[in-house]
GURO-760148 format. One line per field, with one value per atom (N, C-alpha, C): x, y, z; atom name. Coordinates in steps of 0.1 Angstrom, whole numbers. Each point is the difference from the previous one (the first is absolute). Layout:
BEGIN
c1	c(X,...);
c2	c(Y,...);
c3	c(Z,...);
at	c(CA,...);
***
This chain:
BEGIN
c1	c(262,13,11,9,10,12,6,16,12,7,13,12,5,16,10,11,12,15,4,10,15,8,13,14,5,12,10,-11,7,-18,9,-12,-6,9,-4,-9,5,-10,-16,1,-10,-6,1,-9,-7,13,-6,-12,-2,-8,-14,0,-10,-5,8,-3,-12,5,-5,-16,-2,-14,-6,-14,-15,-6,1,-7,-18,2,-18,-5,2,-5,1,8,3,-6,-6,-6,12,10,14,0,-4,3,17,-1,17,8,10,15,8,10,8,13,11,14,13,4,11,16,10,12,7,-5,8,-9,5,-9,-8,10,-3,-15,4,-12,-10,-1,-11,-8,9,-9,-6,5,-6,-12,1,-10,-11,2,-11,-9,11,-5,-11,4,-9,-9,0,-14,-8,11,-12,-1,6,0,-9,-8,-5,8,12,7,13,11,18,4,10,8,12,6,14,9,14,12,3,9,8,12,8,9,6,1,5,11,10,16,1,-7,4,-8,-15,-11,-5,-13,-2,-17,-7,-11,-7,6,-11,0,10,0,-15,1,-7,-19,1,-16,-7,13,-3,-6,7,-5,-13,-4,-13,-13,3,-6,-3,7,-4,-4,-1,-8,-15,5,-16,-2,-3,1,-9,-10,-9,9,11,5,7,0,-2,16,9,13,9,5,7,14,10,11,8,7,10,16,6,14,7,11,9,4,-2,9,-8,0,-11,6,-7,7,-6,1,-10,-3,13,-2,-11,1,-9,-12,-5,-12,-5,7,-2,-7,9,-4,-8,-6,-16,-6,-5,-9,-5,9,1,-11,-1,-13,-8,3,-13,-3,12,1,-3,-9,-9,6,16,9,12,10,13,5,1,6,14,-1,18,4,8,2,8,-6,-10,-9,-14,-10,-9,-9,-6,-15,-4,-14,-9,1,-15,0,14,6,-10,9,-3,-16,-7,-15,-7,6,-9,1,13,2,-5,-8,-2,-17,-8,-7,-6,8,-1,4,8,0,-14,-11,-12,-8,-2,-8,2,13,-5,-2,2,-2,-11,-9,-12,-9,9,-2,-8,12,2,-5,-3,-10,-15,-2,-17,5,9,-4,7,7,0,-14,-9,-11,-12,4,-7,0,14,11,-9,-1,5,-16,-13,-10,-5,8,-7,15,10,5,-6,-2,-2,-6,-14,-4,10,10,7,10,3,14,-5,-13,-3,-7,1,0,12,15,9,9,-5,4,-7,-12,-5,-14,-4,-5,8,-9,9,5,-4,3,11,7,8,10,-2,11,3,-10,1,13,0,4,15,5,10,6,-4,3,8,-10,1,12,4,15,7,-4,12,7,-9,3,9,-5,9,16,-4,14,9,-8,10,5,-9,2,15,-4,11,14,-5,19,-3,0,2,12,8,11,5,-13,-5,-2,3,-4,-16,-11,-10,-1,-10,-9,-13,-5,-17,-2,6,-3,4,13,1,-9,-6,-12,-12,-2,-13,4,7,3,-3,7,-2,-13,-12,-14,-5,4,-7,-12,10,-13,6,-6,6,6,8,7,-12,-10,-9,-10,-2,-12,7,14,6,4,5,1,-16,-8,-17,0,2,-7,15,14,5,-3,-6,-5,-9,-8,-13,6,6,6,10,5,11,-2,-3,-2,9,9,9,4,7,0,15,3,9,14,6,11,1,-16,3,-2,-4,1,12,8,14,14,-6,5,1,-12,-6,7,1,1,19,5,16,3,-10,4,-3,-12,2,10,4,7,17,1,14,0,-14,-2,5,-6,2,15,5,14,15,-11,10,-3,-12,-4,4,3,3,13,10,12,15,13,3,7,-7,8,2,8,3,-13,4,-13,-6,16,0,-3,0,-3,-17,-9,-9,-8,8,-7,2,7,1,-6,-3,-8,-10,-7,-17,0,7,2,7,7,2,14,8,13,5,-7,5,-5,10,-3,-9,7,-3,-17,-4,-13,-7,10,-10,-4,9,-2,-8,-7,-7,-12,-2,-18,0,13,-4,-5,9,-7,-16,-5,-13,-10,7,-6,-2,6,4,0,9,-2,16,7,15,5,18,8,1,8,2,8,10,10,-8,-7,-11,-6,-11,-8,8,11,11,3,4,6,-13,-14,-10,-6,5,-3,8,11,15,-3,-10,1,-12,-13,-12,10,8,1,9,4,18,-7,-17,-8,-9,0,-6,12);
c2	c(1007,2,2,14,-3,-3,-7,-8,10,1,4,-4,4,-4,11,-1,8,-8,1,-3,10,-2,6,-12,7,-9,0,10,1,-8,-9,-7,13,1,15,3,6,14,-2,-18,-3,-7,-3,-4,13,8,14,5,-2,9,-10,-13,-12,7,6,-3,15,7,15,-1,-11,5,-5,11,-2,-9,-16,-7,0,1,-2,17,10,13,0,-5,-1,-10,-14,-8,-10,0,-8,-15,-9,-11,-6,-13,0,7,-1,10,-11,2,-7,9,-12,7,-6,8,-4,8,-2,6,-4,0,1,2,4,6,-16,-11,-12,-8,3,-5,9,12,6,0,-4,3,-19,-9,-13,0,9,4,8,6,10,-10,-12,-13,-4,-4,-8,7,10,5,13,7,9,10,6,13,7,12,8,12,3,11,-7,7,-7,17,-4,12,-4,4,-4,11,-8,8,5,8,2,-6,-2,-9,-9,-13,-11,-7,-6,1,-2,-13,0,6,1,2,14,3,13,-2,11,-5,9,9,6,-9,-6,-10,-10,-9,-7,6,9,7,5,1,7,-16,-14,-8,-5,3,-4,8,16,8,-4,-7,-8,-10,-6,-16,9,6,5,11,11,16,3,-11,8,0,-3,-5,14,2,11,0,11,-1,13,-8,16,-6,13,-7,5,-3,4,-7,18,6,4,-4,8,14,0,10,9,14,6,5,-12,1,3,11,5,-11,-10,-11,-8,-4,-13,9,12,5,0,1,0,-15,-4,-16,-3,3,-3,1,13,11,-12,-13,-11,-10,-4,-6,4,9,10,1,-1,-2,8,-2,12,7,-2,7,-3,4,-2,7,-8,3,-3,9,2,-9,-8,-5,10,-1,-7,4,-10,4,-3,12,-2,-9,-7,-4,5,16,7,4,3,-1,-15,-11,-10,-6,2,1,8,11,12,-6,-4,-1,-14,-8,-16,1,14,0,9,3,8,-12,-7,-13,-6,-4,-8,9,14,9,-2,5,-6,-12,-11,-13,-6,9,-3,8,14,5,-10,-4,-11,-9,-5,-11,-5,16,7,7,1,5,-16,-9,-11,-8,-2,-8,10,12,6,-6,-3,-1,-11,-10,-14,-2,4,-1,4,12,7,-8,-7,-8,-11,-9,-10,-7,8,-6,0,10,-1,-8,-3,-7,-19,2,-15,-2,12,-2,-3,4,4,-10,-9,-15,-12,3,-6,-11,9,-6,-3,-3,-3,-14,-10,-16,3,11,0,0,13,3,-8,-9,-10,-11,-4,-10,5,17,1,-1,4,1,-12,-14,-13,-1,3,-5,11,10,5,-5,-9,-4,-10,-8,-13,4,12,6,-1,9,4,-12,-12,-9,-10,1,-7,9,13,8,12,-7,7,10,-1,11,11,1,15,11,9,15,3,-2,3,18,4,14,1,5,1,6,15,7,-8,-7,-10,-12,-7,-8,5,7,7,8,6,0,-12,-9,-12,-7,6,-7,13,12,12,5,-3,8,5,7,13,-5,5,-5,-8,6,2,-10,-3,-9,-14,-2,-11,-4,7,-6,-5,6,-7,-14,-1,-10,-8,2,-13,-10,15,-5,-12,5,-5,-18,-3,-7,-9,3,-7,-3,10,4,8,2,11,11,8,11,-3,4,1,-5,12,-5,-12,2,-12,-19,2,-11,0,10,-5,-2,2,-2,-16,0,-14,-14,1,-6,-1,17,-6,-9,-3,-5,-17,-2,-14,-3,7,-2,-3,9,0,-18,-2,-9,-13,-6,-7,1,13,-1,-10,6,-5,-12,-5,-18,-6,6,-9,6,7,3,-1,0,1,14,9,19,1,9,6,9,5,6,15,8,11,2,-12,-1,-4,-5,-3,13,10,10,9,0,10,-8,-8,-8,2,3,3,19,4,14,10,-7,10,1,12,-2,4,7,-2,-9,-11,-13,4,12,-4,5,9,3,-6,-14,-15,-7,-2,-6,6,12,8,-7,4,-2,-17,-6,-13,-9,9,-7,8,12,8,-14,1,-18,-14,-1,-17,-3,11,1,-5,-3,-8,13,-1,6,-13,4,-7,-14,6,-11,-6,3,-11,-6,3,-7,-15,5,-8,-10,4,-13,-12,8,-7,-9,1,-4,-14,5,-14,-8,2,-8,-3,6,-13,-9,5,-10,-15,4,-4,-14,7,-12,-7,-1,-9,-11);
c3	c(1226,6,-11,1,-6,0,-10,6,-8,9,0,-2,-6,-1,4,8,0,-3,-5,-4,2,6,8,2,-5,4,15,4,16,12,8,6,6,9,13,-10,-8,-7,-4,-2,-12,14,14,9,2,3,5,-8,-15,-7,5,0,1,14,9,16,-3,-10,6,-11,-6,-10,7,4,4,-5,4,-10,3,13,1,-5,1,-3,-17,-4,-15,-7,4,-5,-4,8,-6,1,-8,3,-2,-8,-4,-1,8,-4,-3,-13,-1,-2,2,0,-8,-7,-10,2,2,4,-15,-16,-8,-12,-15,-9,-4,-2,-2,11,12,3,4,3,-4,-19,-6,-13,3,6,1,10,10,14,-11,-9,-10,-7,-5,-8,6,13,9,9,2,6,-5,-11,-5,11,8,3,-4,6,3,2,6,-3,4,-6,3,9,7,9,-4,-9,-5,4,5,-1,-13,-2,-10,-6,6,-1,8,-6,10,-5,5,-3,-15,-8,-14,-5,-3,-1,-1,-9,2,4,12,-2,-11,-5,-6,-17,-4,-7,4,12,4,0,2,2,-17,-4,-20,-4,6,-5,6,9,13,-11,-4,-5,-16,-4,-15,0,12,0,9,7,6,6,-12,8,15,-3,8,16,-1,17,3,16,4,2,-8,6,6,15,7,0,-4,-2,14,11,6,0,5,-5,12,6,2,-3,-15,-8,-6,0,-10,-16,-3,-15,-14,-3,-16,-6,-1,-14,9,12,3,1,3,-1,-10,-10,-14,-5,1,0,2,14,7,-8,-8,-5,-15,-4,-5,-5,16,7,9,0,3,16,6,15,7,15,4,3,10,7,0,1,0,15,9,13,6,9,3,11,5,10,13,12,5,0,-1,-2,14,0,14,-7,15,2,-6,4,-4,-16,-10,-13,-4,4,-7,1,8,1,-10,1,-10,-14,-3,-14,-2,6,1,-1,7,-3,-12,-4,-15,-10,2,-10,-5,18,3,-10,2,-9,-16,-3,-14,-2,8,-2,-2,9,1,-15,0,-12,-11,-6,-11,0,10,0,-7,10,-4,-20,-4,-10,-11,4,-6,0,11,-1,-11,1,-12,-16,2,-13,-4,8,1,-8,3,0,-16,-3,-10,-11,3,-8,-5,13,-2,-15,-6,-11,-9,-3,-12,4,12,2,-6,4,-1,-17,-8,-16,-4,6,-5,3,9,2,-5,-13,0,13,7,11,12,8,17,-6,-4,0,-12,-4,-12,10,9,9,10,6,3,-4,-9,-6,1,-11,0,20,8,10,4,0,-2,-4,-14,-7,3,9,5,16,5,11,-3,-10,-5,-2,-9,-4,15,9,12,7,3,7,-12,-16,-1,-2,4,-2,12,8,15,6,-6,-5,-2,-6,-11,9,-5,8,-3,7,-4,5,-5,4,2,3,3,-16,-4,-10,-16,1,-12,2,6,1,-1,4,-4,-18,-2,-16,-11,8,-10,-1,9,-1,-6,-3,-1,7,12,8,12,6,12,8,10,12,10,-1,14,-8,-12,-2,-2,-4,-1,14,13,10,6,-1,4,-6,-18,1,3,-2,2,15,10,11,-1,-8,-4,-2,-10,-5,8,8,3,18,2,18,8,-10,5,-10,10,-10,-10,-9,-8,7,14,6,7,7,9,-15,-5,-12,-3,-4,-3,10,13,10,4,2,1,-12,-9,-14,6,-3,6,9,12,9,0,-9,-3,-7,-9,-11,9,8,8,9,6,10,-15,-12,-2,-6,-1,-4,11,11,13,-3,3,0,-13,-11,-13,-8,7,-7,13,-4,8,0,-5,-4,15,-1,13,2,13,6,-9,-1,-6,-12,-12,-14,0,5,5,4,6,5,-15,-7,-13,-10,-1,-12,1,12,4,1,-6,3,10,9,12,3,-7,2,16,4,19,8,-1,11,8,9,19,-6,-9,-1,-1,-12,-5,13,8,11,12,1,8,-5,-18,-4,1,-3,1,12,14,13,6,-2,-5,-9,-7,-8,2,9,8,10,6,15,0,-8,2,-13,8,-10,-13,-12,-12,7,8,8,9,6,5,-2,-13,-8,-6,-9,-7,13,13,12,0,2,4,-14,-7,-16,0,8,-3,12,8,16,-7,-10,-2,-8,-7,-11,5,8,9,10,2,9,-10,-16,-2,-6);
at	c(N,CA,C,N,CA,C,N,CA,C,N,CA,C,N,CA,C,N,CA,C,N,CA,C,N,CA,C,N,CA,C,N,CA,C,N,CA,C,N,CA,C,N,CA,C,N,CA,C,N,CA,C,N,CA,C,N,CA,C,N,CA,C,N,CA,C,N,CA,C,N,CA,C,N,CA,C,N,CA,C,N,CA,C,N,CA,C,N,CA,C,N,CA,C,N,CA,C,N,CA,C,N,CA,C,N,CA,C,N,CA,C,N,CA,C,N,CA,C,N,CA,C,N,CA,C,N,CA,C,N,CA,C,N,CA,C,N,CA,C,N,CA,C,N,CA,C,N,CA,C,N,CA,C,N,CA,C,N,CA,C,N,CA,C,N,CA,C,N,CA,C,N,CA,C,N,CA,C,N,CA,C,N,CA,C,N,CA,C,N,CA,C,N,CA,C,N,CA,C,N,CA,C,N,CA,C,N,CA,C,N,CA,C,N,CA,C,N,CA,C,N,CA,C,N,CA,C,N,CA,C,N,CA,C,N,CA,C,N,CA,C,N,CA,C,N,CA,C,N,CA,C,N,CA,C,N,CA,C,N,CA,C,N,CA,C,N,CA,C,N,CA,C,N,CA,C,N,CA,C,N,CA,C,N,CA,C,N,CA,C,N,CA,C,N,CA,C,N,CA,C,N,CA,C,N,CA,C,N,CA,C,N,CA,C,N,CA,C,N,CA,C,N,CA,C,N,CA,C,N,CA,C,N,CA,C,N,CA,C,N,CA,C,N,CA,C,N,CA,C,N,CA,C,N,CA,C,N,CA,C,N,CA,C,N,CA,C,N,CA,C,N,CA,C,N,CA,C,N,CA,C,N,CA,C,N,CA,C,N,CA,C,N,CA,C,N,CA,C,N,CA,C,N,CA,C,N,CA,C,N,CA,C,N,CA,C,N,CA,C,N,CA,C,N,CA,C,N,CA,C,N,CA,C,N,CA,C,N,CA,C,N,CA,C,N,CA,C,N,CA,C,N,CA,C,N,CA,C,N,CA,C,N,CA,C,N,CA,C,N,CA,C,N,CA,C,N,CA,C,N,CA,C,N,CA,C,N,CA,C,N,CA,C,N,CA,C,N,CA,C,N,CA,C,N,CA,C,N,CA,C,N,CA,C,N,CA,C,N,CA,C,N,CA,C,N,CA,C,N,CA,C,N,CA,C,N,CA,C,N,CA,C,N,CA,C,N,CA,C,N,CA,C,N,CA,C,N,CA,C,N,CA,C,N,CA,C,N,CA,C,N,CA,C,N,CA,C,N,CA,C,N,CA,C,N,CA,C,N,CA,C,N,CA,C,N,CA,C,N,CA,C,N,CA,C,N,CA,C,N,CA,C,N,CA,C,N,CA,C,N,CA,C,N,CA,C,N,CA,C,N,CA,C,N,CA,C,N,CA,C,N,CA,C,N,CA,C,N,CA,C,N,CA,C,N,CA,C,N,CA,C,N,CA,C,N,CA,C,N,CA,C,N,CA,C,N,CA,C,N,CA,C,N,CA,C,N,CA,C,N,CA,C,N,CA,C,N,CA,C,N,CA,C,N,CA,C,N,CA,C,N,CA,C,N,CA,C,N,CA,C,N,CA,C,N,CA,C,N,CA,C,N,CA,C,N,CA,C,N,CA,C,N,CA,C,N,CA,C,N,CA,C,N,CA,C,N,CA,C,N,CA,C,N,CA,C,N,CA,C,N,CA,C,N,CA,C,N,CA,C,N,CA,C,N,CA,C,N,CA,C,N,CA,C,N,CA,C,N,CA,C,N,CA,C,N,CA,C,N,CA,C,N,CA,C,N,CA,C,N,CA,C,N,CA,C,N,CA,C,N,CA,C,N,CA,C,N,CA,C,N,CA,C,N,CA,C,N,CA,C,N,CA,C,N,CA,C,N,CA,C,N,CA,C,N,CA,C,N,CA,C,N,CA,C,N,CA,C,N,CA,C,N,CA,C,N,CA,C,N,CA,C,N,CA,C,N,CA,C,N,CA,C,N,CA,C,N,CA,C,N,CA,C,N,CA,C);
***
């Protein structure tokens, strides 16, 4: 199944586009939704997209800014940009990250289907020619790390790293750099290793890290959420109740009512 993201800073627009994709004819599992550059590039963090449907512009923000960055942390993602406006520079732009289409608003049903299933095709493309990659790599990737138990290990002190400076802007492509080894064989084994994939590990790690911040400091809520990396609260507070099942404000009440009853 593949997951989706659209991101719009108009709700109407950005249900509308959710309402009109074929998900069962398309193989569409997750859709997710972002109404700003900030939290769609945090919605990219956290689930890894399979193709983005981005606006062009949203009131402060630019998306084609936002997708140049999606396309340097992970080209293989499938990107369609929509516009209001038909504009040489933002077509140009596209042509960037390598976007399949650049569409005009409004966009019809049978538009946004076609181009959603031309996304799935090269997607599928690349797949089949990554597991080629991956296969006829693999020996030299595992000389060039000194063995799997080499790569292993750095992996190991890279998790330590993340867990004690949770902060940090990670990437798929600069962590996989720093072990010297590919995008696609460093996400396997950190799997291997840890049990999750890369994002969801450092997803996870923020959010203890946030939980004992609440139970052992008295920061305000908002400094708490940028210390663990996430400078848009309301976003912190989305992944943090996704995580707990309680907003940050409710975790912190229920923290002061155990403590309040012993």
């Amino acid at each position: 199944m593949y997951r989706v993201l659209v991101a719009d800073d108009e709700r109407w627009i950005r249900k509308g586009i959710v309402k009109m994709i074929d998900r069962e004819a398309l193989g569409i599992g997750e859709i997710y939704e972002a109404d700003s550059v900030t939290a769609a590039l945090e919605e990219f963090g956290l689930h890894e997209p399979d193709i983005i449907l981005s606006d062009v512009m949203f009131p402060a923000e630019n998306g084609c800014s936002f997708c140049e960055q999606v396309f340097s942390v992970k080209p293989e993602t499938r990107i369609v940009m929509i516009s209001a406006h038909d504009s040489f520079e933002f077509a140009r732009r596209s042509i960037k990250f390598q976007a399949v289409d650049y569409l005009l608003k409004p966009v019809s049903k049978e538009q946004l289907n076609q181009v959603l299933r031309q996304c799935i095709e090269q997607i599928e493309k690349n797949r089949n020619a990554d597991d080629i990659r991956e296969k006829s790599a693999l020996p030299a990737e595992e000389v060039q790390g000194e063995g799997e138990e080499t790569s292993r290990e750095q992996i190991k002190d890279m998790m330590k790293y993340i867990r004690n400076n949770p902060a940090e802007r990670y990437t798929l492509a600069d962590m996989a750099a720093e072990c010297c080894l590919s995008e696609v064989y460093f996400s396997n084994l950190f799997k291997k290793v840890s049990g999750m994939s890369p994002t969801s590990f450092i997803t996870s790690v923020r959010m203890e890290k946030a939980k004992e911040r609440i139970a052992s400091t008295d920061w305000k809520l908002v400094k708490i959420a940028q210390s663990v990396g996430y400078t848009d609260y309301q976003y912190f507070t989305k992944v943090f109740k996704k995580a707990t099942g309680q907003t940050p404000g409710e975790y912190k009440e229920t923290l002061q009512k155990e403590y309040g009853d012993d």
